[in-house]
C-alpha positions in Angstrom: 135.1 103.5 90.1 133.1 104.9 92.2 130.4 108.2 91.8 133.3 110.9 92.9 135.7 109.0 90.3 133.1 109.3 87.1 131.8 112.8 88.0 135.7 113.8 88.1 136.5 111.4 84.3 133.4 112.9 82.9 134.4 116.7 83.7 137.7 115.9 82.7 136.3 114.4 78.9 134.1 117.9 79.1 136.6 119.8 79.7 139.1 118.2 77.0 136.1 118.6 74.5 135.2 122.2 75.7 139.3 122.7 75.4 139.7 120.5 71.5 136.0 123.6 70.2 138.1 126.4 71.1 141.2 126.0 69.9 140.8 127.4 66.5 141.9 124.8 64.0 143.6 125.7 60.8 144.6 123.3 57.1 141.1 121.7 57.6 140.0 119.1 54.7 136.5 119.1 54.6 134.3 116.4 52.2 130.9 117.7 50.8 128.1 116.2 49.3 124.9 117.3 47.8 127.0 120.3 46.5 124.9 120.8 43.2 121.4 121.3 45.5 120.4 124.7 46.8 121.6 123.6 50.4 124.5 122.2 49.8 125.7 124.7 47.4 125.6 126.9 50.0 127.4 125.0 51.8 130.6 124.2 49.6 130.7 128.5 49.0 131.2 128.8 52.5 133.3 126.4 52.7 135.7 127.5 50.0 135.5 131.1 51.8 136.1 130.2 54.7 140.2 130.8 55.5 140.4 127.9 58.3 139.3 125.5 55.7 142.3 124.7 53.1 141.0 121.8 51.3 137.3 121.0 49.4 136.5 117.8 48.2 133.4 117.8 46.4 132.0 114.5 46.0 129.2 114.9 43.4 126.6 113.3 40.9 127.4 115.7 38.1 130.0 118.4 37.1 129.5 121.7 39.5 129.1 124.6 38.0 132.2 126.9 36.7 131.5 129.4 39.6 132.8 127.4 41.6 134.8 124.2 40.3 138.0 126.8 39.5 138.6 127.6 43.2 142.3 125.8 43.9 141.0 124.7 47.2 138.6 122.7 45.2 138.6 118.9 44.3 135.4 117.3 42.5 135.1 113.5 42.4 132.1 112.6 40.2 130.5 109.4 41.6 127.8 107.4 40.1 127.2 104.7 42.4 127.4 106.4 46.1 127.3 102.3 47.2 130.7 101.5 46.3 134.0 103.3 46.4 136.5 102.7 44.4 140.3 102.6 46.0 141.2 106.2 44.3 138.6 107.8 45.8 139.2 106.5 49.5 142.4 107.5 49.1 141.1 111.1 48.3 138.7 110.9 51.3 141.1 110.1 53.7 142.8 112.4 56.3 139.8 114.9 55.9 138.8 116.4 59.4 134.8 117.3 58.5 132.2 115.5 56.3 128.9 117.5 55.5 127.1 114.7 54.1 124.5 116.2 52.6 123.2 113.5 50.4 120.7 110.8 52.3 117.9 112.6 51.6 118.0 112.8 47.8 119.4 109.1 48.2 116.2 108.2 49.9 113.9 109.6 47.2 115.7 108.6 44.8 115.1 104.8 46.1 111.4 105.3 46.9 110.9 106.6 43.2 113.1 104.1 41.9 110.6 100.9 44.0 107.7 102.5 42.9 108.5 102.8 39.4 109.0 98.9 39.3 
């Protein structure tokens, strides 16, 4: 391939991407994390407002609050262990087209306070 050849792919994989952001994409399954923080409450609200956006799964430490766990677009998996995932929930997270992982950082805390307090 020579320089003429890759300019031409790479314009053609820009122009497929620039082509795939504006088509305006509708059923959308997003997973969220971190929804019971300040952030990614946020978040999950505007994702459950949002019309594009047909399907929530809330992956989650703890219950969310009532405000928000009645929406029908809503699905919460509670998770303990954010190490291991058990077959059911897989099965949940597939086919979704967005993740908002919003969790490493309170992951990361959490193992610094946890090695510290050994």
């Amino acid at each position: 391939m020579n320089i003429d050849q890759s300019c031409t792919s790479s314009f053609h994989l820009t122009l497929s991407l620039w082509e795939f952001i504006q088509k305006p994409m509708i059923n959308m399954k997003f997973i969220v994390t971190g929804c019971t923080g300040f952030i990614g409450s946020e978040v999950l609200s505007q994702c459950l407002r949002n019309p594009t956006i047909t399907s929530v799964l809330a992956v989650s430490r703890r219950k969310l609050p009532d405000s928000v766990s009645n929406d029908p677009k809503l699905n919460v998996v509670i998770m303990k262990d954010f190490n291991s995932y058990p077959d059911s929930v897989l099965k949940e997270l597939s086919g979704a087209d967005a993740c908002i992982w919003y969790l490493l950082l309170l992951l990361l805390i959490s193992e610094k306070s946890e090695k510290r307090s050994r």
